[in-house]
PQR file with spaces between the fields and no chain letter, atoms N, CA, C, O and H, PARSE charges and radii, in Angstrom:
ATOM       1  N    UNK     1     -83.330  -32.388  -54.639 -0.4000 1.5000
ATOM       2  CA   UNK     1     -84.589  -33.110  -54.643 -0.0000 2.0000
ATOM       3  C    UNK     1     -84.539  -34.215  -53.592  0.5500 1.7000
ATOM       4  O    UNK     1     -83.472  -34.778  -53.345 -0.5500 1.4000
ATOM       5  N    UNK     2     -85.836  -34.579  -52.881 -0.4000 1.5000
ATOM       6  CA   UNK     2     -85.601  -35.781  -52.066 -0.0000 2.0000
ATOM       7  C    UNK     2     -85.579  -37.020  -52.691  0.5500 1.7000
ATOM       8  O    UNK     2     -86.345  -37.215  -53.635 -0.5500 1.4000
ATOM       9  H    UNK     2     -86.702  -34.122  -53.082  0.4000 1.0000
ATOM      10  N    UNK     3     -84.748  -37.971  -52.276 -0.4000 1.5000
ATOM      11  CA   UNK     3     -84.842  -39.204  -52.608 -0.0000 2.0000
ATOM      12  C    UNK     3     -85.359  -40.224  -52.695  0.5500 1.7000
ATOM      13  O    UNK     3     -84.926  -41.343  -52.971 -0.5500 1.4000
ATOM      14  H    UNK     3     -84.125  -37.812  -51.510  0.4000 1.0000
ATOM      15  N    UNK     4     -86.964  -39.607  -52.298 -0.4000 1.5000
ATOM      16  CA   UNK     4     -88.066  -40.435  -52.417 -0.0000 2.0000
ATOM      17  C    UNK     4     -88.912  -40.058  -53.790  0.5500 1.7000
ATOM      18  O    UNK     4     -89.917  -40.588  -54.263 -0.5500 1.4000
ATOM      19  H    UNK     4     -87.316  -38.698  -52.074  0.4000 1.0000
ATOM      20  N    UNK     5     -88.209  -39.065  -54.195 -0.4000 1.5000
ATOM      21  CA   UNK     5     -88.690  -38.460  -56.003 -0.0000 2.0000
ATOM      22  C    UNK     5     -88.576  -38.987  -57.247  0.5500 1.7000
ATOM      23  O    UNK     5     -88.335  -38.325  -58.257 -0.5500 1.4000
ATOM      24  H    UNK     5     -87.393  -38.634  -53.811  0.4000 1.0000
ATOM      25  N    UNK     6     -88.867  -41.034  -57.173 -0.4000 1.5000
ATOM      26  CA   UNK     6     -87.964  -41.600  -58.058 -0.0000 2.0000
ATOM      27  C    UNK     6     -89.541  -41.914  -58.954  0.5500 1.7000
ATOM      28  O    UNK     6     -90.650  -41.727  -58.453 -0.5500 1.4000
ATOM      29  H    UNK     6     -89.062  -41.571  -56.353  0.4000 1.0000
ATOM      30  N    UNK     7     -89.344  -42.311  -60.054 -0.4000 1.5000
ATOM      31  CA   UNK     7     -90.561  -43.215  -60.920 -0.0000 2.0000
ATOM      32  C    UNK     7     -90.899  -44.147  -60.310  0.5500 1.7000
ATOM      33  O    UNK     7     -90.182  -44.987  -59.764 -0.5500 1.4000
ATOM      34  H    UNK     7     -88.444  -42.463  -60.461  0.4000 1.0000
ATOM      35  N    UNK     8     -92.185  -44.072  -60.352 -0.4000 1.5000
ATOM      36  CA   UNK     8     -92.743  -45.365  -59.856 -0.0000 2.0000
ATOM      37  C    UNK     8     -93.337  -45.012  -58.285  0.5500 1.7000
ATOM      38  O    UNK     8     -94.397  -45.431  -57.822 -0.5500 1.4000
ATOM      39  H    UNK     8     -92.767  -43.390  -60.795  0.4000 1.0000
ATOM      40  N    UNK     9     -92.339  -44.113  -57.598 -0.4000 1.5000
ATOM      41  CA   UNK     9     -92.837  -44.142  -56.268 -0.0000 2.0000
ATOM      42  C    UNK     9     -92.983  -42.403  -56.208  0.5500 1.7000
ATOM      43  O    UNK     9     -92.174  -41.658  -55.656 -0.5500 1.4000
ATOM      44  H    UNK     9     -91.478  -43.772  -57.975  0.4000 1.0000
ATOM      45  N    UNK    10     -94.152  -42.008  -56.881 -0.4000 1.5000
ATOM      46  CA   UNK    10     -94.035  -40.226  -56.515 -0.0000 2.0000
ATOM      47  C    UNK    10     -94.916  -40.342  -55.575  0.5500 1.7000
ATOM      48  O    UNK    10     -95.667  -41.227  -55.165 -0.5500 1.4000
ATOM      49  H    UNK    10     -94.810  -42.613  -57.329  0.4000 1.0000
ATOM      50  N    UNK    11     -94.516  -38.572  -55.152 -0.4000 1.5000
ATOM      51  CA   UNK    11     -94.006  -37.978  -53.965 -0.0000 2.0000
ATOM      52  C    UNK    11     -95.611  -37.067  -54.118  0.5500 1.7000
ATOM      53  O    UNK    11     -95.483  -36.081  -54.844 -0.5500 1.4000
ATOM      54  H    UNK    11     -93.906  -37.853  -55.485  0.4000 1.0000
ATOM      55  N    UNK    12     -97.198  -37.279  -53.493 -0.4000 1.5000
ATOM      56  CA   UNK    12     -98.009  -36.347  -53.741 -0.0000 2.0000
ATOM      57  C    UNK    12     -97.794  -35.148  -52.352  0.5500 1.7000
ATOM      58  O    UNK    12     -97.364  -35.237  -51.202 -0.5500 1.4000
ATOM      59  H    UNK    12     -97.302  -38.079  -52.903  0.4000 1.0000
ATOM      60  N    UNK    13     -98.462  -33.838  -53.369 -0.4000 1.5000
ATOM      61  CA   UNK    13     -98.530  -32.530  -52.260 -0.0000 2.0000
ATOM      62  C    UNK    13     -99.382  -32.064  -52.506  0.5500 1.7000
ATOM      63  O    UNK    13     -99.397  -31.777  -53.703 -0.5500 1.4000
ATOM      64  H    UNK    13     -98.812  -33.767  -54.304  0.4000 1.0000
ATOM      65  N    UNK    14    -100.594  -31.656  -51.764 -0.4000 1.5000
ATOM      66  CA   UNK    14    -101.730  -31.358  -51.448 -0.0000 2.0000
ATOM      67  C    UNK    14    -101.319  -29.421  -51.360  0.5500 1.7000
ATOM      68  O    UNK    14    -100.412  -28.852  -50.752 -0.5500 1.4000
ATOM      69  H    UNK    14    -100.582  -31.890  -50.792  0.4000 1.0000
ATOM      70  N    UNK    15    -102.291  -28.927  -52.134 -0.4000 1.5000
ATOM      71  CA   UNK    15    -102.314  -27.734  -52.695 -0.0000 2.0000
ATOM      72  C    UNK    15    -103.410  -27.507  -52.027  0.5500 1.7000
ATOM      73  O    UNK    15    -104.187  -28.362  -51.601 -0.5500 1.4000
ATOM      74  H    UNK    15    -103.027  -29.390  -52.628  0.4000 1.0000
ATOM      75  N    UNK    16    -103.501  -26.258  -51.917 -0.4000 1.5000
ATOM      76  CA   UNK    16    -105.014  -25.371  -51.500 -0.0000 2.0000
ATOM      77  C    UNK    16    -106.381  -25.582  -52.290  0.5500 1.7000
ATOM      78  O    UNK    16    -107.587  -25.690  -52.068 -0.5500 1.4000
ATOM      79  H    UNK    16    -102.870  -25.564  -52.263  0.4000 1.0000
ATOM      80  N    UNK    17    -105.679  -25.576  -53.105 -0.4000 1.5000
ATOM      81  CA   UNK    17    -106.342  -25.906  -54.615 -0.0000 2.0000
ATOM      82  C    UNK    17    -107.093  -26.854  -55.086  0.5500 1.7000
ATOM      83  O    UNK    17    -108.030  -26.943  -55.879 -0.5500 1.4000
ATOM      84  H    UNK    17    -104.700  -25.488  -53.285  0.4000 1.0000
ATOM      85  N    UNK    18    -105.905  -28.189  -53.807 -0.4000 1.5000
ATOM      86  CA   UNK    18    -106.115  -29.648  -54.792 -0.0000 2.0000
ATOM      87  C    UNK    18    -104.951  -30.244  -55.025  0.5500 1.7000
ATOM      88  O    UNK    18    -104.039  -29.740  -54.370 -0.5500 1.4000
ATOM      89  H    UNK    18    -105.143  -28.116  -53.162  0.4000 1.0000
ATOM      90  N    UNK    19    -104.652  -31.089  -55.680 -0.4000 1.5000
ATOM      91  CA   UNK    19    -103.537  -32.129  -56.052 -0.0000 2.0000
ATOM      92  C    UNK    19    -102.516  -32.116  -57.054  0.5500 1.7000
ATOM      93  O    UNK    19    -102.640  -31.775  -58.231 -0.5500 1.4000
ATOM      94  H    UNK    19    -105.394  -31.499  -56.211  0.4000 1.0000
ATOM      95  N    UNK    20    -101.626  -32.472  -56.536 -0.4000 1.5000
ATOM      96  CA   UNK    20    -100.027  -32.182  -58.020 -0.0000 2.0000
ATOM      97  C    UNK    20     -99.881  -33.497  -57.969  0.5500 1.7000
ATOM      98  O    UNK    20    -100.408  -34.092  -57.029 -0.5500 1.4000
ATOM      99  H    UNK    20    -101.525  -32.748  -55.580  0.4000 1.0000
ATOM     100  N    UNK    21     -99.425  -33.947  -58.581 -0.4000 1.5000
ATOM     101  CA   UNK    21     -98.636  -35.574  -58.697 -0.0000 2.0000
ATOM     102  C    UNK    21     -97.343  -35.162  -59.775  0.5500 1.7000
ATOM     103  O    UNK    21     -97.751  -34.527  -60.747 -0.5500 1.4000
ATOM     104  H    UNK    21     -98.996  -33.463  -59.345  0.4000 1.0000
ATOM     105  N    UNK    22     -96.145  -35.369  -59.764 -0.4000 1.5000
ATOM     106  CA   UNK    22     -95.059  -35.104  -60.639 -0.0000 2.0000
ATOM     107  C    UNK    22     -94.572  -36.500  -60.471  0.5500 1.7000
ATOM     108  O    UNK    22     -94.113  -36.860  -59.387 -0.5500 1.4000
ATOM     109  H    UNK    22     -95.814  -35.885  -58.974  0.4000 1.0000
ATOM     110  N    UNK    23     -94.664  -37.464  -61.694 -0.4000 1.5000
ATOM     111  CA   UNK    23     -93.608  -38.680  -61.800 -0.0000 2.0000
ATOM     112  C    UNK    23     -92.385  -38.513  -62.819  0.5500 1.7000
ATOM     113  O    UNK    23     -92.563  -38.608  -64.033 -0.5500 1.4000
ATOM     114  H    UNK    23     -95.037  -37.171  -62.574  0.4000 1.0000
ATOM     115  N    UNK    24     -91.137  -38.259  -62.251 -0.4000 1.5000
ATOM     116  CA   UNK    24     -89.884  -38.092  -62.763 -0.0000 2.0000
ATOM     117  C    UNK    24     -89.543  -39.680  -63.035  0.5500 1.7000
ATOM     118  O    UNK    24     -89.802  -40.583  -62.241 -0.5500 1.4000
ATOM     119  H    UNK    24     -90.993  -38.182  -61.264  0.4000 1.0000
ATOM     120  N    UNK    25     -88.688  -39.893  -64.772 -0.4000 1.5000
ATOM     121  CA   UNK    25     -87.575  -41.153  -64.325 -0.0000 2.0000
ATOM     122  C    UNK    25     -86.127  -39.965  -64.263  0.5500 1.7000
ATOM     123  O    UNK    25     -86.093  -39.047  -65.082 -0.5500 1.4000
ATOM     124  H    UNK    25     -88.478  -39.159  -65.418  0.4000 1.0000
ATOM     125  N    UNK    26     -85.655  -40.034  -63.821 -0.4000 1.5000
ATOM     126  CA   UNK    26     -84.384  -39.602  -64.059 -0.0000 2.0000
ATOM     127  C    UNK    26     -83.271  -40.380  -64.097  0.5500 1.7000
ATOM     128  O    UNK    26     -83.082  -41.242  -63.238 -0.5500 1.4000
ATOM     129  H    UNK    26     -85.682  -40.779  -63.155  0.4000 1.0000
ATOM     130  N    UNK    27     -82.361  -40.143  -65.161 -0.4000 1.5000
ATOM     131  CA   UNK    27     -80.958  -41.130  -65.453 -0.0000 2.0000
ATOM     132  C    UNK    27     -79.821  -40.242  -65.446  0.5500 1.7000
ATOM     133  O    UNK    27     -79.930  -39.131  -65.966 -0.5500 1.4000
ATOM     134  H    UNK    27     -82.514  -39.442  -65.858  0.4000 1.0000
ATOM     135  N    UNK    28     -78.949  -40.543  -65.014 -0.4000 1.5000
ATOM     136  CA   UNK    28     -77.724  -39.585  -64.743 -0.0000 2.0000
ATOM     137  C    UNK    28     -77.688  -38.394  -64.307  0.5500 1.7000
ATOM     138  O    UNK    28     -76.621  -37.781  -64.342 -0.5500 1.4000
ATOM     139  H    UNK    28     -78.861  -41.445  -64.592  0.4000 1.0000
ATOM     140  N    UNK    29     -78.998  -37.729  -63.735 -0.4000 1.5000
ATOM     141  CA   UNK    29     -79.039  -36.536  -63.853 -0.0000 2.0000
ATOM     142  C    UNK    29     -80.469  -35.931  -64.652  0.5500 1.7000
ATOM     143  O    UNK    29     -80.992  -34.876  -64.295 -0.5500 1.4000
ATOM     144  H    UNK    29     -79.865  -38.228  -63.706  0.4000 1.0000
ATOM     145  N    UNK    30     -80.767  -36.401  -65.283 -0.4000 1.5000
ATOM     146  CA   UNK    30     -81.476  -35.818  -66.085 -0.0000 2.0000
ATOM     147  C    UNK    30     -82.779  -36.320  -66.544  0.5500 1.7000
ATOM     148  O    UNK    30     -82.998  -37.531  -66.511 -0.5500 1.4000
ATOM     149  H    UNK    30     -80.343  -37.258  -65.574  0.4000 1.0000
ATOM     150  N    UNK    31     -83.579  -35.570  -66.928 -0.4000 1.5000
ATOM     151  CA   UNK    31     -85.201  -36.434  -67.059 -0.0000 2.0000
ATOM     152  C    UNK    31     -85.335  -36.543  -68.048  0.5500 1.7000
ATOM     153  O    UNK    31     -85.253  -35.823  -69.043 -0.5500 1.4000
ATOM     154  H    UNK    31     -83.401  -34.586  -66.955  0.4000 1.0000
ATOM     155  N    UNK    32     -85.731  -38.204  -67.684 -0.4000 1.5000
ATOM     156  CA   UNK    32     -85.723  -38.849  -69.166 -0.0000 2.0000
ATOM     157  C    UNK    32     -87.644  -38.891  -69.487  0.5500 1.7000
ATOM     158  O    UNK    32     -88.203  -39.118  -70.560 -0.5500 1.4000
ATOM     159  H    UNK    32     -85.798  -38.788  -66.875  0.4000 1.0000
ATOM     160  N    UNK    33     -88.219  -38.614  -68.260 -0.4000 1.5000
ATOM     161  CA   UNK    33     -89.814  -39.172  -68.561 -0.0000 2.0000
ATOM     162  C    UNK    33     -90.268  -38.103  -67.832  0.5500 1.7000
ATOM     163  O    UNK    33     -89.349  -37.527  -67.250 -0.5500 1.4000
ATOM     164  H    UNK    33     -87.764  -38.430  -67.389  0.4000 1.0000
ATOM     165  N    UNK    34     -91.559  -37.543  -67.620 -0.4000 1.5000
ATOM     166  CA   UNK    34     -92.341  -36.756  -66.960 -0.0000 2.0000
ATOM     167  C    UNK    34     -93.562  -36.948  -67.149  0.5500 1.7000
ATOM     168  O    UNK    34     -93.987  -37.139  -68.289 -0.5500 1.4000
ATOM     169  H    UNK    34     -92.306  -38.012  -68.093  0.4000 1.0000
ATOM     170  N    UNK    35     -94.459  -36.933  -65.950 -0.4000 1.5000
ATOM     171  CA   UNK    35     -95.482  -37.165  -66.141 -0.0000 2.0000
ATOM     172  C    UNK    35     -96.707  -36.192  -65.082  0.5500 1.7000
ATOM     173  O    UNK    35     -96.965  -36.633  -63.962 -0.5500 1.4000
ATOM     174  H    UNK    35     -94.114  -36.777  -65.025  0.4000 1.0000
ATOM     175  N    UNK    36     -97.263  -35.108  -65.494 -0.4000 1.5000
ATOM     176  CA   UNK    36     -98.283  -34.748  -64.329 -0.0000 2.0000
ATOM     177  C    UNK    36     -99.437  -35.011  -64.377  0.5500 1.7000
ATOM     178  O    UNK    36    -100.063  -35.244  -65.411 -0.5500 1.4000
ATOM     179  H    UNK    36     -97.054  -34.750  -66.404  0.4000 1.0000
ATOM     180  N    UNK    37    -100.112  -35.006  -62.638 -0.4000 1.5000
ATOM     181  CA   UNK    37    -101.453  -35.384  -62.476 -0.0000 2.0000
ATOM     182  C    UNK    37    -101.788  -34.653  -61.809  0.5500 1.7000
ATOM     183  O    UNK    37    -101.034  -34.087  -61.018 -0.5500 1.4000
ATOM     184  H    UNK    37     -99.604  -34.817  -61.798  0.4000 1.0000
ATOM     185  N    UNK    38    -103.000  -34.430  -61.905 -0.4000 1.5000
ATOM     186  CA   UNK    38    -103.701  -33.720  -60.794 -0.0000 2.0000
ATOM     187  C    UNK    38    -105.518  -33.205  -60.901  0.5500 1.7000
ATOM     188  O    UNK    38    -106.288  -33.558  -61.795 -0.5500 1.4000
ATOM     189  H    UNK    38    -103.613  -34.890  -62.547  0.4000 1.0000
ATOM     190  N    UNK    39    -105.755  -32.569  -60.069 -0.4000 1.5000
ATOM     191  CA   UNK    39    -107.095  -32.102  -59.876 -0.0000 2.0000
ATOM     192  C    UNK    39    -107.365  -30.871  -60.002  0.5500 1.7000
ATOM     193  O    UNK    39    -108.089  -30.326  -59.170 -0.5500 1.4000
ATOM     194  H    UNK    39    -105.130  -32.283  -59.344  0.4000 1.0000
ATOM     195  N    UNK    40    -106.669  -29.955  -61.411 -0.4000 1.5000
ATOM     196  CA   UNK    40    -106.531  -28.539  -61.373 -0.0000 2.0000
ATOM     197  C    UNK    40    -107.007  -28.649  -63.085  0.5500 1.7000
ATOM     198  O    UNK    40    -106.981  -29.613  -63.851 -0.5500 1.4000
ATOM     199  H    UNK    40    -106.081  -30.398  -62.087  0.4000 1.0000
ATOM     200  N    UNK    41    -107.476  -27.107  -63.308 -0.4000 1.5000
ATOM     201  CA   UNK    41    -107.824  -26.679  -64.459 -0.0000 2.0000
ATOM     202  C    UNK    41    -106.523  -25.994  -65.365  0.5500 1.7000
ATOM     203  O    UNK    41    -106.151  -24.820  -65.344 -0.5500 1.4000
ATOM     204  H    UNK    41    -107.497  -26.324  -62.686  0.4000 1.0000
ATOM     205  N    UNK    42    -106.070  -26.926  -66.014 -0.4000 1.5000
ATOM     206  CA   UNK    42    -105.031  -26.167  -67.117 -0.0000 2.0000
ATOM     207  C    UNK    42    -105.620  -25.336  -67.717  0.5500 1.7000
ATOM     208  O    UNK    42    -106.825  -25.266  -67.957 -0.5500 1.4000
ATOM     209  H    UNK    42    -106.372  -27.879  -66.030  0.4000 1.0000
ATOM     210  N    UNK    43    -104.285  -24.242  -68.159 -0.4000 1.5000
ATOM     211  CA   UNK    43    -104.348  -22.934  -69.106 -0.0000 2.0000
ATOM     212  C    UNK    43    -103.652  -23.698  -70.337  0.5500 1.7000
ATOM     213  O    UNK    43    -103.904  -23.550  -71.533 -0.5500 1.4000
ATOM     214  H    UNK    43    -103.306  -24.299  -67.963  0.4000 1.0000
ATOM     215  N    UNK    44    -103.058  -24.237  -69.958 -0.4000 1.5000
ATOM     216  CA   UNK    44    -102.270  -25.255  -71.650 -0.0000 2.0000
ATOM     217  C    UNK    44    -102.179  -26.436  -71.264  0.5500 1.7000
ATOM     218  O    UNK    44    -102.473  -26.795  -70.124 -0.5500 1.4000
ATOM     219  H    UNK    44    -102.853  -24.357  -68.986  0.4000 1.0000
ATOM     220  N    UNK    45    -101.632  -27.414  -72.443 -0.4000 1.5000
ATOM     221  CA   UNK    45    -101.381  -28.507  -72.285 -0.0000 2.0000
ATOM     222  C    UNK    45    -100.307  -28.982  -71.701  0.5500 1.7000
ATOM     223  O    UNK    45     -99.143  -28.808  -72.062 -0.5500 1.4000
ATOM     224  H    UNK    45    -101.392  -27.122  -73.370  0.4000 1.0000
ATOM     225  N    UNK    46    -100.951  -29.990  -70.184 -0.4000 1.5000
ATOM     226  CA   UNK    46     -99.855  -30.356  -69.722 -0.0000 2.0000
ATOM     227  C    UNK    46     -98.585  -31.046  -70.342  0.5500 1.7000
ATOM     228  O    UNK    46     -97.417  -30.840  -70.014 -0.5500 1.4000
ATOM     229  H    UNK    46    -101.896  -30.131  -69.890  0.4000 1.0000
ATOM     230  N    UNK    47     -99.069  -31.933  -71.332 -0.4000 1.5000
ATOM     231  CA   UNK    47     -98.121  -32.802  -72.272 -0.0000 2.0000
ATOM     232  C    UNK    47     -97.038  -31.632  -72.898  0.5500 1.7000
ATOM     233  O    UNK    47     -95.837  -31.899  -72.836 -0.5500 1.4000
ATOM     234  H    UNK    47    -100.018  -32.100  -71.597  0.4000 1.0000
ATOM     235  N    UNK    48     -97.510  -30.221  -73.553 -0.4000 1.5000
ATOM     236  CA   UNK    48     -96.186  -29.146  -73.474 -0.0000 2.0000
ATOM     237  C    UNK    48     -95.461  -28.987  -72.423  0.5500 1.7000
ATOM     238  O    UNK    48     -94.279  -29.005  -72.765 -0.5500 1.4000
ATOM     239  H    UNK    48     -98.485  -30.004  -73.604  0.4000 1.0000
ATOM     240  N    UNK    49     -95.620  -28.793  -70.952 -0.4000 1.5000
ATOM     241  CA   UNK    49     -94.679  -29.174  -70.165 -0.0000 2.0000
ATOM     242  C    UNK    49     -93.746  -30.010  -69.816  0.5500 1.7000
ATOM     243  O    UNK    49     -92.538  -29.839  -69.985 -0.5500 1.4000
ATOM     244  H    UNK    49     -96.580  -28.779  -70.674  0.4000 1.0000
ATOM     245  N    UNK    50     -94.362  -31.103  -69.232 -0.4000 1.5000
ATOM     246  CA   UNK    50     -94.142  -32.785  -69.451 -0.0000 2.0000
ATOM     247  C    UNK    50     -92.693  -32.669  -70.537  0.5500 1.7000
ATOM     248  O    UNK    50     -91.541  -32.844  -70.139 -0.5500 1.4000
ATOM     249  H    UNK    50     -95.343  -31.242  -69.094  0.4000 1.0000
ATOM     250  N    UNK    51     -93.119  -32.302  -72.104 -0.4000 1.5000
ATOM     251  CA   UNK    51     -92.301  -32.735  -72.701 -0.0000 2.0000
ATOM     252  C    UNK    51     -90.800  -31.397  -72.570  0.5500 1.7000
ATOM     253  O    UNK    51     -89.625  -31.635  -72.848 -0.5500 1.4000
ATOM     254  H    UNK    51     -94.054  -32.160  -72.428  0.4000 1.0000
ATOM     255  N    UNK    52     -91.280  -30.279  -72.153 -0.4000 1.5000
ATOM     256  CA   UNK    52     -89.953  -29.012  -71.933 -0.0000 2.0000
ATOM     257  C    UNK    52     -89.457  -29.733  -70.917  0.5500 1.7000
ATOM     258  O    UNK    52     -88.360  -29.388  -70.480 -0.5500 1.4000
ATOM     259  H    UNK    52     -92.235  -30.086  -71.927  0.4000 1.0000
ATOM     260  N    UNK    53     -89.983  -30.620  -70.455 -0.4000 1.5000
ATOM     261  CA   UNK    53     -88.998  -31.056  -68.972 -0.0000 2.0000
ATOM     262  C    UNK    53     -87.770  -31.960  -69.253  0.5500 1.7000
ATOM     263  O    UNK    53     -86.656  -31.875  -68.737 -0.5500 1.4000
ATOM     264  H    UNK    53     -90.875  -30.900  -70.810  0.4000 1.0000
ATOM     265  N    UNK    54     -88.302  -33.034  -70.378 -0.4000 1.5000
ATOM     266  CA   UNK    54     -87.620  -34.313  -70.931 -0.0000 2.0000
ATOM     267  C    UNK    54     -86.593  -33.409  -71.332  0.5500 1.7000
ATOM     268  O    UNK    54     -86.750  -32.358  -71.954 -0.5500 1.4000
ATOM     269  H    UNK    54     -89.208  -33.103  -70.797  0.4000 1.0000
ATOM     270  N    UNK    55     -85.292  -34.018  -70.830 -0.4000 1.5000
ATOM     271  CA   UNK    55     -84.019  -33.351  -71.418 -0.0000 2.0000
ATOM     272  C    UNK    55     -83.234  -33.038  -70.326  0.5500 1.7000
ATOM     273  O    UNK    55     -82.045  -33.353  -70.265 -0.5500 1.4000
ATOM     274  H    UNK    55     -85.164  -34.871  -70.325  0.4000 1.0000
ATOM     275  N    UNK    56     -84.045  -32.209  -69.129 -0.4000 1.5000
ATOM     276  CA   UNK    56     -83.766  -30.768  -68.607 -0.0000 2.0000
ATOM     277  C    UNK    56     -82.683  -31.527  -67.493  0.5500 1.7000
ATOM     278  O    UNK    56     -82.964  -32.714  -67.326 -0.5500 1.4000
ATOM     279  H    UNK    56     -85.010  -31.952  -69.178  0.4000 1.0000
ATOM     280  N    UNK    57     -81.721  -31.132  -66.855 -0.4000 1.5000
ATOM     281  CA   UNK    57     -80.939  -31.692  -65.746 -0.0000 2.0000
ATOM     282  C    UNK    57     -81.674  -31.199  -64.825  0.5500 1.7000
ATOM     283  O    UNK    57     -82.012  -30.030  -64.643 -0.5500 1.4000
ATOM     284  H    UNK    57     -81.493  -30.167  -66.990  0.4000 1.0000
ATOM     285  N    UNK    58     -81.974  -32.378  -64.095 -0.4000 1.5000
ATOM     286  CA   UNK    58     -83.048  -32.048  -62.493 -0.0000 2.0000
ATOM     287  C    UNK    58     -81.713  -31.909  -61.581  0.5500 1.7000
ATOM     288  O    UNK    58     -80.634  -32.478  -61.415 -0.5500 1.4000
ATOM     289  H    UNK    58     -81.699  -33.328  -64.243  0.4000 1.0000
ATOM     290  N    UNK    59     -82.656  -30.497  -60.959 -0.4000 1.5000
ATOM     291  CA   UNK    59     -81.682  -29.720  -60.129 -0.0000 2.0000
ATOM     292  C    UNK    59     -83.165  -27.960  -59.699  0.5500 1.7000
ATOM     293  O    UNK    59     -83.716  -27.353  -60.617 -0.5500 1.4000
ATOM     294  H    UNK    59     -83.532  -30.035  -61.094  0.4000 1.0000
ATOM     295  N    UNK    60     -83.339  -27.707  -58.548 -0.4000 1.5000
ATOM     296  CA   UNK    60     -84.551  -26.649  -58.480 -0.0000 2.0000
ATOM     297  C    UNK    60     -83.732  -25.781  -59.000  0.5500 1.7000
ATOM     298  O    UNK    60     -84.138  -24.790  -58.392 -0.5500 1.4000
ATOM     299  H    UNK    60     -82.891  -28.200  -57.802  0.4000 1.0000
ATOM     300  N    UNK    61     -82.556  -25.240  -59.920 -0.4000 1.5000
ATOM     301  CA   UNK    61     -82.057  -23.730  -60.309 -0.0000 2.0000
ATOM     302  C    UNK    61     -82.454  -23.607  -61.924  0.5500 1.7000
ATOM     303  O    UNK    61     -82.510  -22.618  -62.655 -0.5500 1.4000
ATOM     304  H    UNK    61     -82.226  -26.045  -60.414  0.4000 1.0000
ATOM     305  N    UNK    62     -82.774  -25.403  -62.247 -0.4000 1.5000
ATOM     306  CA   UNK    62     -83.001  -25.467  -63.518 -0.0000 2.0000
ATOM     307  C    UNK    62     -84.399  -25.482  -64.174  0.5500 1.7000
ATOM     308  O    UNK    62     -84.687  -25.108  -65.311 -0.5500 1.4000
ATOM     309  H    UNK    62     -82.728  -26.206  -61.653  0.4000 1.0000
ATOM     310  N    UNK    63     -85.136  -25.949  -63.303 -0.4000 1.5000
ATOM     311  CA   UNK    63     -86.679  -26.658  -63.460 -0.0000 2.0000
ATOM     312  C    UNK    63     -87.267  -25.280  -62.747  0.5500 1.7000
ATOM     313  O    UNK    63     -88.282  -25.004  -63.386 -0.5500 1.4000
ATOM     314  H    UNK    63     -84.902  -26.253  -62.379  0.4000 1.0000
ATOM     315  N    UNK    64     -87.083  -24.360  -61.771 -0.4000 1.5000
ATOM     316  CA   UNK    64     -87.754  -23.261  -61.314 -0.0000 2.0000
ATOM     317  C    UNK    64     -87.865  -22.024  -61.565  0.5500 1.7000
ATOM     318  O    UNK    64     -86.812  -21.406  -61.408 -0.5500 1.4000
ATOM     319  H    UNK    64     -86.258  -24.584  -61.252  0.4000 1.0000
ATOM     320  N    UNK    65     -88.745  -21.421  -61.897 -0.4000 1.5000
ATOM     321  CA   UNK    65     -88.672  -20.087  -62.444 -0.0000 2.0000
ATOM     322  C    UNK    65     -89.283  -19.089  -61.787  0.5500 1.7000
ATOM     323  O    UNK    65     -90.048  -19.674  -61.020 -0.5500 1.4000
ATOM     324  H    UNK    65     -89.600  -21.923  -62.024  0.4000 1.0000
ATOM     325  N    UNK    66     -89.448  -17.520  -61.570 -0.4000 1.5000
ATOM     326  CA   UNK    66     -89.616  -17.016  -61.027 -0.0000 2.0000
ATOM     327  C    UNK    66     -91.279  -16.787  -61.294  0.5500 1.7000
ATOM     328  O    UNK    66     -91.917  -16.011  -60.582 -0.5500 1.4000
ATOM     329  H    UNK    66     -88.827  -17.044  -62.192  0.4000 1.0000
């Protein structure tokens, strides 16, 4: 992940679509907070994500899926 991916200071990326916002805290490794924003129509609740994330060791082999 880049090191500009911290809480407090996220990292926006402009989608075709529209807007993501992902605010990570991460502590040792691992996410302690999650938070998304954006300008897209959910199929579920983001807060079910958000919270599968809390826990997860940030790393893209862990957080990415096919």
């Amino acid at each position: 992940m880049c090191s500009d991916c911290t809480w407090g200071n996220p990292v926006n990326t402009d989608l075709v679509v529209g807007t993501l916002e992902v605010n990570l805290k991460v502590v040792k490794g691992h996410i302690q907070k999650c938070r998304i924003y954006g300008d897209f129509f959910e199929k579920k609740n983001v807060a079910d994500i958000e919270n599968l994330l809390v826990g997860c060791t940030l790393g893209e082999d862990v957080v990415a899926s096919d």
